[in-house]
C-alpha positions as CSV (number, residue, x, y, z in Angstrom):
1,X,5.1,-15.3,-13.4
2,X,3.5,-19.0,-13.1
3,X,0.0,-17.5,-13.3
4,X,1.2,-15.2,-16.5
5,X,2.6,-18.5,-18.1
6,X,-0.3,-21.1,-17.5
7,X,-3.0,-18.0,-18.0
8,X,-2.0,-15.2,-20.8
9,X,-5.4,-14.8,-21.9
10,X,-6.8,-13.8,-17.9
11,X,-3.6,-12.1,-17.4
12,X,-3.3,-10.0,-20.3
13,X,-6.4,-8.3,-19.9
14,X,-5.8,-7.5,-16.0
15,X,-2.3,-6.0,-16.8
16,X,-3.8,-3.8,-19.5
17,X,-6.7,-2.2,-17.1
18,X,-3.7,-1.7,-14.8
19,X,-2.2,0.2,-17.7
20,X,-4.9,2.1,-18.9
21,X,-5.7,3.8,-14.8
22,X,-4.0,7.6,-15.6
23,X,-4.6,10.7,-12.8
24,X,-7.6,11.4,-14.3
25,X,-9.5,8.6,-13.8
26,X,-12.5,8.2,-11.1
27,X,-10.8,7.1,-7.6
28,X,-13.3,4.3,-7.4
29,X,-12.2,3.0,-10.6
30,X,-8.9,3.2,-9.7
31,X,-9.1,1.4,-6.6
32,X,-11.5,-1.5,-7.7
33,X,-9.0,-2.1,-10.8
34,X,-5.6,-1.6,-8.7
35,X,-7.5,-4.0,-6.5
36,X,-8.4,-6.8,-9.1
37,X,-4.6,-6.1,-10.4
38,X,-3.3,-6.8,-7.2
39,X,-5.1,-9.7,-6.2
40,X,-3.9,-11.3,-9.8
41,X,0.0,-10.4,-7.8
42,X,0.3,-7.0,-10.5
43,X,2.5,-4.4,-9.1
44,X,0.7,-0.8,-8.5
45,X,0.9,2.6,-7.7
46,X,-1.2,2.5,-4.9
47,X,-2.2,-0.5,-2.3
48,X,-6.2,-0.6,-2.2
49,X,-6.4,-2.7,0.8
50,X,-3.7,0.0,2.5
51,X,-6.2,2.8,1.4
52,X,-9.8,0.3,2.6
53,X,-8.1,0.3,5.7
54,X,-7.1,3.7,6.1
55,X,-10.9,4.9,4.7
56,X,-12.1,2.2,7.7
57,X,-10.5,3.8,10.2
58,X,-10.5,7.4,9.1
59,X,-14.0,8.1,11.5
60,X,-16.2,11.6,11.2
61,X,-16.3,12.1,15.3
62,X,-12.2,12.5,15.6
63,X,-11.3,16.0,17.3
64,X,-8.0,17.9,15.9
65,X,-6.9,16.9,19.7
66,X,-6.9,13.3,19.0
67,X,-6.0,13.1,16.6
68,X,-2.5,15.3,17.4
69,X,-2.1,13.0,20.3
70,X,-2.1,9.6,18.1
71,X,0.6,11.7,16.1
72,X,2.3,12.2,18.8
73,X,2.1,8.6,19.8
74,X,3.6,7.9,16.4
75,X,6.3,9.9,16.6
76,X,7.1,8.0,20.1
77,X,6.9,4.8,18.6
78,X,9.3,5.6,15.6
79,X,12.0,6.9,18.1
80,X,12.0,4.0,20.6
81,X,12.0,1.6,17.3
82,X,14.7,3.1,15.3
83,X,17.8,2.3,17.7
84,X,16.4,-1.0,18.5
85,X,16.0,-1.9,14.7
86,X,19.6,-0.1,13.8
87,X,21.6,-2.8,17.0
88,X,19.7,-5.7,15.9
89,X,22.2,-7.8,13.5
90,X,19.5,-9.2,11.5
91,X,18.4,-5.8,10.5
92,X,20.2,-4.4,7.5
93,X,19.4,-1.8,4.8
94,X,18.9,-3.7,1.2
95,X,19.8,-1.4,-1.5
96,X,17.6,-3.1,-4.1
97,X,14.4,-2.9,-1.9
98,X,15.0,0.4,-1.0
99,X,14.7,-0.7,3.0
């Protein structure tokens, strides 16, 4: 909001681009304007440093083994975090944020 106020003219433009981006549009387009969007603190469909990182780590040598066992290792880490998140007091479900 403070940057929309003391900058319409750099902000206008930015939110407009992030408008524009439909399906169709080329996936590196997309990412390098969802990036510049949210950098400037525009809400989008899709987080581009969530999807650098996930391209960075996402390596061609992986065997379907592996990569079943770190999903398995995922699964184990959501059910040994769930009850300890649900009896922590300071953990509660907000509504408005949807977690």
């Amino acid at each position: 909001q403070v940057f929309s106020q003391h900058c319409p003219f750099l902000m206008g433009p930015i939110e407009c681009l992030a408008d524009v981006v439909t399906p169709d549009t080329d996936i590196q387009v997309t990412l390098s304007i969802f990036e510049l969007a949210s950098a400037a603190g525009v809400p989008c469909e899709v987080d581009p440093a969530l999807v650098t990182a996930l391209a960075g780590h996402r390596t061609g040598g992986c065997s379907p083994e592996e990569d079943y066992k770190v999903s398995c290792l995922l699964l184990v880490f959501v059910a040994v975090s769930l009850p300890l998140l649900a009896a922590d007091p300071a953990s509660l479900y907000n509504p408005e944020l949807d977690g």
